[in-house]
ROMAR-379179 format. One line per field, with one value per residue (C-alpha): x, y, z; residue in one letter. Coordinates in nm, 2 decimals. Example, Ala and Ser with C-alpha at 12.3 -4.5 7.8 and 13.67 -1.06 7.14 Angstrom:
BEGIN
px = c(1.23:1.37);
py = c(-0.45:-0.11);
pz = c(0.78:0.71);
type = c(A:S);
This chain:
BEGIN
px = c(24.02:23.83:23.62:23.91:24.11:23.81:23.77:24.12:24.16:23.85:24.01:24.37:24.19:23.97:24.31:24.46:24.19:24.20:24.59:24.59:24.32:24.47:24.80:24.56:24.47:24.82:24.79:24.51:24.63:24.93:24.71:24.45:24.78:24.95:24.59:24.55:24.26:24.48:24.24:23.97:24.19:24.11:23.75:23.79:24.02:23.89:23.53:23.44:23.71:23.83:24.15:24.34:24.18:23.88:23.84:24.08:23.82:23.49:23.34:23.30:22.92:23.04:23.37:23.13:22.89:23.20:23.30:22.94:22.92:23.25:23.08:23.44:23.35:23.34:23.67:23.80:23.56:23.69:24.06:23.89:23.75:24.06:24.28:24.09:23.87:23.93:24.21:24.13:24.34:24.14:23.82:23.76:23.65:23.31:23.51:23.69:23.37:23.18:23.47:23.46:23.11:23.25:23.15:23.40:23.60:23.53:23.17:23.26:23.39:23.16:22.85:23.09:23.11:22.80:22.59:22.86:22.91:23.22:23.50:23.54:23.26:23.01:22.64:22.43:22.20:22.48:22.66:22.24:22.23:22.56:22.50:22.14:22.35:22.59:22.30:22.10:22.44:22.50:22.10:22.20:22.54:22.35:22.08:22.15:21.83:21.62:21.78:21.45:21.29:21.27:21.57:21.41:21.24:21.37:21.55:21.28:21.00:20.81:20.83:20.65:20.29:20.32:20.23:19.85:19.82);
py = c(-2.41:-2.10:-2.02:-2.04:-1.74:-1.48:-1.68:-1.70:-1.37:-1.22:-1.48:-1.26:-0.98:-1.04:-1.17:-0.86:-0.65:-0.89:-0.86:-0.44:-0.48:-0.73:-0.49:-0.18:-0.43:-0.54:-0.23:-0.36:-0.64:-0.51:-0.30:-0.57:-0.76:-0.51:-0.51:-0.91:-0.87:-1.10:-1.30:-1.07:-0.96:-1.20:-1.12:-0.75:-0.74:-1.01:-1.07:-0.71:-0.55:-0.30:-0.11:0.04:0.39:0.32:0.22:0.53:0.74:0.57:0.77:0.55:0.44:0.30:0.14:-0.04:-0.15:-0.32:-0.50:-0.62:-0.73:-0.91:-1.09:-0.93:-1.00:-0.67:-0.68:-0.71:-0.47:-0.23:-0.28:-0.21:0.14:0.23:0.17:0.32:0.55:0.95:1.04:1.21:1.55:1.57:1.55:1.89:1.90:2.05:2.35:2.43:2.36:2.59:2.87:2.85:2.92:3.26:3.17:3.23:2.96:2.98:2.94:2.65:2.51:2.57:2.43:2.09:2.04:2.14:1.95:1.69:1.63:1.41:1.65:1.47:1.20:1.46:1.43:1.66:1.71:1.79:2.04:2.20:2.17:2.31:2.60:2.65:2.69:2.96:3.18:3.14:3.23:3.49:3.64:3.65:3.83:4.04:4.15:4.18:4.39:4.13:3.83:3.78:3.75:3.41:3.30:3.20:3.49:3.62:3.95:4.17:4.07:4.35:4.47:4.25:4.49:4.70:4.48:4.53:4.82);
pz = c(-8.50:-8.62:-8.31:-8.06:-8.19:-8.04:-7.74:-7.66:-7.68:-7.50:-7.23:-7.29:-7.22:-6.91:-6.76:-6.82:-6.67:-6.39:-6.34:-6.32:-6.08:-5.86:-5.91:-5.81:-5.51:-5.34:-5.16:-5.06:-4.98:-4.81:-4.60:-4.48:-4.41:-4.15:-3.98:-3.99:-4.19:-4.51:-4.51:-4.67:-4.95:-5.20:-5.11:-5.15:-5.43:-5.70:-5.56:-5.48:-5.75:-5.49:-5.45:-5.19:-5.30:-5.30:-4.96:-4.87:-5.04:-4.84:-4.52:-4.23:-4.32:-4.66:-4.49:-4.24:-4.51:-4.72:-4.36:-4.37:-4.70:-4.64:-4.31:-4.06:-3.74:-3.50:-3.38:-3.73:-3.85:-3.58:-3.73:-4.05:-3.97:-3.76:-4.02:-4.35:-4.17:-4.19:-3.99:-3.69:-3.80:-4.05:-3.90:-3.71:-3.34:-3.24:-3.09:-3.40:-3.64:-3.45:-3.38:-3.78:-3.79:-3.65:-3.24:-2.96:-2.84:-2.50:-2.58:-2.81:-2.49:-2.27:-2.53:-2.55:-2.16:-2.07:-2.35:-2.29:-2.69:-2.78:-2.94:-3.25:-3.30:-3.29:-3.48:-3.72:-3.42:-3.13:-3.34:-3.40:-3.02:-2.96:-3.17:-2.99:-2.68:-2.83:-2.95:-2.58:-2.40:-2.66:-2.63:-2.21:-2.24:-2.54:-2.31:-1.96:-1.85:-1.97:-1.75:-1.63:-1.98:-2.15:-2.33:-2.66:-2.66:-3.00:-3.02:-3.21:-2.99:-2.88:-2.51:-2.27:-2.20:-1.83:-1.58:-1.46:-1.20);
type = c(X:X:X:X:X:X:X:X:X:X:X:X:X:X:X:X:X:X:X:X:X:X:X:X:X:X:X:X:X:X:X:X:X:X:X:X:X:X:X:X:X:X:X:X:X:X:X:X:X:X:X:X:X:X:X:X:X:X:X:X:X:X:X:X:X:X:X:X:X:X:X:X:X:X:X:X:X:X:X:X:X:X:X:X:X:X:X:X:X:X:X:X:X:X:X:X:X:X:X:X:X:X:X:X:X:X:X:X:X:X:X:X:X:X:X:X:X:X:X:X:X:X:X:X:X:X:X:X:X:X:X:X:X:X:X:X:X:X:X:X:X:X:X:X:X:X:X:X:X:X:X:X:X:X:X:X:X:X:X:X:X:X:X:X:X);
């Protein structure tokens, strides 16, 4: 009965790895539960090894690549990134990213309505164009003798040559 002893007991101890993970997991599964989404927990918790922080922790790319890997359907995967997504108060509008970045708010505004770029689910490149927007408003207000001059005509150009007599 030698060689049960260390088998036994690497058994013991996988179980009790396996039991703090599944504790580390019924928020988890609590979670998935007030969502209808119960039915992924086992898959999630003991197939995948997850727990409730670390899908509180994922950005929305990663949360939608776990709802792939776990084959949710959209509306599922929907609940999914509603629920364990960012919250939206702590995601930060394009008007307040960009008043940050030390621009006016009524420009901010104006860039968002006129560019028509969502407030909060905002790219890379919208907040760029946004910003682009900003600095050509800012050049015209900057610089009204030169309305007529091009607006990406950068600020230490040299003066346009006399016209021809």
């Amino acid at each position: 009965s030698g060689p049960i002893g260390p088998a036994s007991s690497q058994t013991g101890r996988q179980q009790g790895v396996l039991s703090q993970m599944d504790a580390g997991g019924d928020g988890l599964r609590d979670a998935l539960g007030e969502i209808n989404l119960g039915a992924y927990a086992d898959l999630l918790v003991v197939e995948f090894g997850y727990i409730l922080d670390d899908i509180k922790d994922m950005d929305a790319e990663e949360l939608k690549a776990v709802a792939a890997d776990a084959k949710m359907r959209r509306g599922e995967e929907l609940r999914f990134l509603k629920r364990f997504g960012q919250p939206q108060a702590k995601k930060e509008s394009i008007v307040v990213r960009l008043v940050n970045a030390g621009y006016s708010r009524q420009l901010a505004c104006r860039a968002m309505v006129d560019l028509k770029i969502p407030p909060i689910e905002f790219t890379p490149e919208q907040e760029s164009q946004a910003v682009l927007f900003i600095e050509q408003a800012l050049g015209e207000q900057a610089s009204p003798t030169s309305s007529t001059a091009p607006v990406m005509q950068p600020a230490a150009a040299e003066p346009p040559p006399p016209p021809p007599p």
